[in-house]
ZAMARGU-4260 file (C-alpha; in steps of 0.2 Angstrom, whole numbers, plus 5000, padded with zeros to 4 digits):
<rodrens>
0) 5477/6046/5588 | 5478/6035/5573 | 5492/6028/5564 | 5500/6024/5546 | 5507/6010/5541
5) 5527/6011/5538 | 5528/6002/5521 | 5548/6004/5521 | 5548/5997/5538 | 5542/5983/5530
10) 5552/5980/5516 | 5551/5970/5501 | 5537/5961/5508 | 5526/5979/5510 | 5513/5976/5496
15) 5510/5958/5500 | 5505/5964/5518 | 5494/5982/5515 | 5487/5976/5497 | 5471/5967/5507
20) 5471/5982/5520 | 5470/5995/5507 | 5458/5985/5496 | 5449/5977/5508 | 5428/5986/5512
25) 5421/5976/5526 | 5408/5973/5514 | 5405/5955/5522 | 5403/5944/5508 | 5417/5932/5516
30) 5408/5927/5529 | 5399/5915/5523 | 5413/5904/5514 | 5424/5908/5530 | 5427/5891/5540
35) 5432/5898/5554 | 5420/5911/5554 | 5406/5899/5550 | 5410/5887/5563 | 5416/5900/5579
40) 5406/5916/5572 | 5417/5927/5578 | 5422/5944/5570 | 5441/5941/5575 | 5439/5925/5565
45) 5435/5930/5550 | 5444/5937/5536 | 5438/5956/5539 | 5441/5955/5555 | 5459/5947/5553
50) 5464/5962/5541 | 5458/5974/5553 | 5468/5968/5568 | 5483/5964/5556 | 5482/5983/5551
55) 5481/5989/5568 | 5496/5980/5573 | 5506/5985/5556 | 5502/6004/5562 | 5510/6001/5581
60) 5489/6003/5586 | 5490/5986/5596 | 5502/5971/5599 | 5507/5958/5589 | 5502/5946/5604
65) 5484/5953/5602 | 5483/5947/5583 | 5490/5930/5584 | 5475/5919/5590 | 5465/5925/5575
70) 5479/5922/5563 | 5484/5903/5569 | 5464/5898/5568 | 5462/5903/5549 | 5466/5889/5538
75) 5474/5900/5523 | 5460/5891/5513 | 5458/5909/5505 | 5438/5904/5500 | 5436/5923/5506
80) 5447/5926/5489 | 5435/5918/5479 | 5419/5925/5487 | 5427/5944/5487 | 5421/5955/5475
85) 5434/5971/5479 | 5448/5958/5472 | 5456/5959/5490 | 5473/5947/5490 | 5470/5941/5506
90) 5482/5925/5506 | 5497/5935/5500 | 5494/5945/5515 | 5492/5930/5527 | 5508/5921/5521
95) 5519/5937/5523 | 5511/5940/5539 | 5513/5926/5546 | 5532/5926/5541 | 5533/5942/5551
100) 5524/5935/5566 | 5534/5919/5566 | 5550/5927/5569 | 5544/5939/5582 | 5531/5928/5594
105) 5536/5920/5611 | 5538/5901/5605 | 5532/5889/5617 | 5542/5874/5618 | 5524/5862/5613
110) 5522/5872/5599 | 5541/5874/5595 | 5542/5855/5595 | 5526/5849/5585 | 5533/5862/5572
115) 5550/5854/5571 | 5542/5839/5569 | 5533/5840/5555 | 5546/5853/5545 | 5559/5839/5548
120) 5551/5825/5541 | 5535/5829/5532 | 5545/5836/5517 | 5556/5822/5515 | 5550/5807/5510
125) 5563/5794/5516 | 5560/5803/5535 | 5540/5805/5532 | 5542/5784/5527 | 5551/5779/5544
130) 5540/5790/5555 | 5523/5784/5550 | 5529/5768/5552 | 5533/5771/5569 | 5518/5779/5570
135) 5510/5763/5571 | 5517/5753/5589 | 5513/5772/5597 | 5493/5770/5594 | 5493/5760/5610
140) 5502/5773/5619 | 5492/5787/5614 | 5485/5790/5630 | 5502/5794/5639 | 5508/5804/5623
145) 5509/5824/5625 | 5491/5828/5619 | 5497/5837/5602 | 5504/5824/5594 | 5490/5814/5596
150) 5478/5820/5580 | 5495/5815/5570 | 5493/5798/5576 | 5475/5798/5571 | 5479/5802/5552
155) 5492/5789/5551 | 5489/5776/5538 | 5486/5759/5545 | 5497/5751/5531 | 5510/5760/5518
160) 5510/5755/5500 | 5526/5751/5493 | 5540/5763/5483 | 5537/5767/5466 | 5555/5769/5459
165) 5552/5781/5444 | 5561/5785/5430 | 5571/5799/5425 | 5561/5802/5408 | 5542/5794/5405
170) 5540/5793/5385 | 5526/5802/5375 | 5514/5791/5366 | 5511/5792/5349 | 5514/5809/5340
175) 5525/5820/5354 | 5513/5835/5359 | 5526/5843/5374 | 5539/5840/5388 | 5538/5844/5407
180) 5545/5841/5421 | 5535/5833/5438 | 5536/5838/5453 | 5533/5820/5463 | 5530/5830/5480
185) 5535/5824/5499 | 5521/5815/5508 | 5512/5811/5494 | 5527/5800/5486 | 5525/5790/5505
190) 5505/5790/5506 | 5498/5787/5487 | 5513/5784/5474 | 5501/5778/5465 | 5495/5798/5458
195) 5512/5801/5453 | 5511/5786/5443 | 5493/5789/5436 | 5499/5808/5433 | 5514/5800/5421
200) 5502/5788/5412 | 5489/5801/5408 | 5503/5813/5403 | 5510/5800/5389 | 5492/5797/5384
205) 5492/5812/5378 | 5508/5811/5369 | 5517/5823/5384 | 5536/5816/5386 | 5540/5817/5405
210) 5555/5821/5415 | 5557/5818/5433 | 5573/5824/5441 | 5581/5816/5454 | 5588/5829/5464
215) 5571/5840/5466 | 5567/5845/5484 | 5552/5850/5493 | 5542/5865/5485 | 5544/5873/5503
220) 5524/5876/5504 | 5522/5867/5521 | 5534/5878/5527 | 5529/5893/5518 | 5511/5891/5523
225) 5516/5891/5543 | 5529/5906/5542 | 5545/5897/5544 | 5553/5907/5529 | 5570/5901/5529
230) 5565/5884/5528 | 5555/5885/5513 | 5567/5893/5504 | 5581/5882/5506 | 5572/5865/5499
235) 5563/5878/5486 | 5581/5885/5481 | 5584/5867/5477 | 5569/5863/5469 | 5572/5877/5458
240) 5590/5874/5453 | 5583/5856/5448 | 5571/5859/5437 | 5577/5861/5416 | 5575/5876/5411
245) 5568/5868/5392 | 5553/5861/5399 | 5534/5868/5394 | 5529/5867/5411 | 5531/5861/5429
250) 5519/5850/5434 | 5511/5849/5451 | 5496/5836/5457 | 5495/5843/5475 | 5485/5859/5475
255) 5496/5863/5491 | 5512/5859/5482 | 5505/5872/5467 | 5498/5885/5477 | 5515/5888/5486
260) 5525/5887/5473 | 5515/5901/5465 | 5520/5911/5479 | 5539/5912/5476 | 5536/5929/5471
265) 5535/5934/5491 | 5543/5919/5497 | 5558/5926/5489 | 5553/5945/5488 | 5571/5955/5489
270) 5580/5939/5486 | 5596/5937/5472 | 5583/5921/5467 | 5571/5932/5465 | 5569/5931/5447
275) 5572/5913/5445 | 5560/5908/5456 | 5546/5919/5447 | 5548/5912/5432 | 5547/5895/5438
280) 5531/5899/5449 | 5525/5908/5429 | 5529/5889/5423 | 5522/5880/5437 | 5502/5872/5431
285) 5493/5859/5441 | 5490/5845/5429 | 5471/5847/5426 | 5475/5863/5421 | 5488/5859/5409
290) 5479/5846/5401 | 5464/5857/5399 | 5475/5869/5389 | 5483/5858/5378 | 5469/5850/5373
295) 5465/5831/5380 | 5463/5817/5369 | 5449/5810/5372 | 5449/5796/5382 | 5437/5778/5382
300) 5425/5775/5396 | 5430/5768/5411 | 5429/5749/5416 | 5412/5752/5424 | 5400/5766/5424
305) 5403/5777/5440 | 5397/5792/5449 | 5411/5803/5454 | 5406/5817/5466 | 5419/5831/5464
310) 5428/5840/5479 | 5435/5855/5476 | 5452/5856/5487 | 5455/5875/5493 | 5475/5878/5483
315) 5466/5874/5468 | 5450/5881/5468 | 5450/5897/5478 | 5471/5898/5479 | 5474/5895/5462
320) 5455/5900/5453 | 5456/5881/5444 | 5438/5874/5445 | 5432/5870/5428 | 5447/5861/5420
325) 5447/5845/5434 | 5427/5847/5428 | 5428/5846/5412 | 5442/5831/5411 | 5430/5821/5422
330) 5416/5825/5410 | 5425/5821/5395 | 5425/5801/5402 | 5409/5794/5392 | 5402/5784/5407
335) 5404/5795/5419 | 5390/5805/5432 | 5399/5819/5437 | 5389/5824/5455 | 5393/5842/5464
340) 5391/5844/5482 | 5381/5857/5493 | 5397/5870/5501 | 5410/5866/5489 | 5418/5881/5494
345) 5420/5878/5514 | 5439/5869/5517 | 5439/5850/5522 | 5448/5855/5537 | 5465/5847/5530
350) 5475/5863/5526 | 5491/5858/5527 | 5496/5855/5546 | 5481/5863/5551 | 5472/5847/5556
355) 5487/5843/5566 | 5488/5858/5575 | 5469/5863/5578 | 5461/5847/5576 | 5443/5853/5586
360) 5440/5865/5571 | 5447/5851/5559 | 5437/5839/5564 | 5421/5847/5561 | 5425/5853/5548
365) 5430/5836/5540 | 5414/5829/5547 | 5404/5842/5539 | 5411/5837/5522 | 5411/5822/5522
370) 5393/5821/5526 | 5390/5835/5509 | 5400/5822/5499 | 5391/5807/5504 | 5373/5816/5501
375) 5375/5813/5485 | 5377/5794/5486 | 5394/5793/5476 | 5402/5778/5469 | 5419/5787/5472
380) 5428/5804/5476 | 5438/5812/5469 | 5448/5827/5473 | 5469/5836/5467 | 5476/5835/5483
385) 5485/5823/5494 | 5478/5831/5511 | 5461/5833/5508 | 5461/5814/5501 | 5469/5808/5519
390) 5457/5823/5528 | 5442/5816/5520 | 5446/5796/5519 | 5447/5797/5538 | 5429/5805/5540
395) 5422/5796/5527 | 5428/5779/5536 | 5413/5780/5549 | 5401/5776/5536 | 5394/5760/5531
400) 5406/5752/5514 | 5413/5771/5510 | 5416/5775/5493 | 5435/5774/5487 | 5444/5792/5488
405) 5454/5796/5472 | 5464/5809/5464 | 5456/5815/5446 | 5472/5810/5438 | 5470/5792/5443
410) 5453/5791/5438 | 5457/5797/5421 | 5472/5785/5422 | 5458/5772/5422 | 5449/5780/5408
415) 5465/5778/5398 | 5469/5760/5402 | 5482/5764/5417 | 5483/5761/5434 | 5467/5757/5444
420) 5473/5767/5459 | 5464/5762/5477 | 5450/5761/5469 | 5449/5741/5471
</rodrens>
């Protein structure tokens, strides 16, 4: 006997879950770009195969125990997105299913704890500060540590750069183009201030007037992207009350950050902020996208010439469709080789907590590209997001003198006269 799924069972969030069901062929052209698929070759772990079994549980056909292996081994890179040709919305589907599954699965206590772990500290930057800091003295204990907390260990930074107190407001240069607001993100602040502060720089360059506010929270996208709902919306309720509503754009230079925020239509689905937080996911852009559109001024050529192999991180080109304007910025420097590498579109293995929670797959993953990236003999990397740049910095480290990682914002910050970045 077969079943039908009960849309008003599942509420608000109905067409986020059945839109990739109904839409979705089996025609198999994800399999290919499919990490998970690529690296376990199984049905069940593949994009297909995870709609299929979602389906059968959403129609009562089997239980939701049966479909939650599958789910927790996709990274939510949504490369299938890309490579789909039936236009099947598969990430809105993962994130609302997963929201479901969160809230109905037996929690194990390791699992409860590594998750409460990084939701309470990973998004705020004074807590984030403190524990990779005391990260460091429990290296030499790793061995006596509960084993899931040790990939965490591995990621930590070895030093941490100093705060970068910004201000509320960063003048335009020149002639005054726009005004938008930044969105200075969570680890990222703690890890690499120093792309926030490029990400200023290139805005005033191009006579874009800044505003930073003070009380902005967490986007809610770690959260968001690992089912925890009411999380997410909380520090995004506060991000959203935070942000002026006379401002051109919001801008993000964390593919994660804008990926998730562009989601606040399901994040918030059947919510009273419903509205509000549409419009500000309508106004969010990441910064190569919004400096594309308005037009870039052209910039002088860097301090030496460079090959810059390019990295595409997942939340901006397969999550948010942004390849070509991070392209042509880089392109627009006049001394600059711009290199592409072989299986752009396979994830780093980053993917928010996901190399913290299945570090096997992560790790060959990261291995994988950072072995495509070096193949074409770099002077540097760049990339728009903060955990792909940490993913890829460690498995770039066991090569001989490997080539600095930066964000495309701090290398046009170069271009311009800013900031150098890490790249010393």
């Amino acid at each position: 006997m077969r079943h039908t799924i009960d849309k008003a069972q599942l509420g608000p969030k109905a067409a986020a879950l059945t839109q990739a069901v109904e839409a979705c062929v089996h025609c198999g052209f994800c399999l290919p770009t499919c990490p998970t698929y690529v690296e376990l070759g199984e049905e069940m772990n593949s994009p297909r195969g995870r709609i299929f079994i979602i389906k059968e549980v959403l129609e009562g056909a089997v239980p939701l125990e049966d479909a939650l292996d599958p789910i927790d081994n996709c990274l939510g890179c949504d490369a299938c997105i890309t490579s789909c040709p039936s236009g099947v919305e598969y990430g809105h589907m993962l994130t609302a299913f997963r929201a479901k599954a969160e809230k109905e699965r037996p929690q194990r206590w390791s699992r409860r704890m590594l998750r409460g772990i990084f939701l309470h500290t990973l998004p705020y930057p004074r807590r984030a500060r403190w524990a990779f800091k005391a990260g460091g003295p429990l290296r030499s204990l790793r061995s006596i540590l509960p084993k899931k907390l040790r990939p965490a260990l591995d990621l930590l930074p070895s030093t941490l750069p100093p705060r970068d107190a910004l201000p509320e407001t960063f003048p335009a240069e020149g002639e005054k183009r726009g005004r938008v607001a930044l969105l200075t993100g969570c680890v990222q602040q703690v890890l690499a201030p120093e792309i926030n502060r490029a990400t200023l720089e290139v805005l005033s360059a191009n006579g874009i007037e800044t505003v930073i506010p003070r009380d902005q929270a967490c986007c809610g996208s770690l959260a968001l992207h690992t089912g925890n709902e009411d999380h997410a919306r909380k520090t995004a309720r506060q991000l959203i009350r935070s942000i002026p509503e006379d401002v051109d754009a919001l801008i993000t230079n964390a593919a994660g950050c804008g990926s998730g925020i562009k989601e606040y239509g399901i994040l918030f689905a059947g919510e009273a902020d419903q509205k509000k937080a549409e419009a500000l996911a309508s106004k969010t852009m990441d910064i190569s996208t919004y400096l594309w559109e308005i037009g870039p001024v052209d910039p002088p050529k860097l301090p030496q010439e460079w090959k810059v192999v390019y990295h595409d991180a997942c939340h901006l080109a397969h999550a948010q469709g942004e390849r070509e304007a991070p392209r042509f910025l880089l392109k627009a420097i006049p001394n600059l080789d711009l290199l592409e590498p072989p299986d752009w579109e396979i994830c780093c293995g980053s993917a928010g907590t996901y190399n913290l929670e299945k570090p096997e797959v992560a790790n060959e993953l990261g291995r994988k590209k950072a072995r495509n990236l070096m193949s074409t003999h770099p002077d540097v990397v760049a990339m728009g997001n903060i955990g792909c740049m940490t993913q890829i910095e460690k498995h770039l480290s066991g090569y001989p003198s490997p080539p600095p990682v930066l964000h495309t914002v701090q290398i046009l910050a170069r271009a311009y006269g800013g900031a150098p970045g890490r790249a010393n």
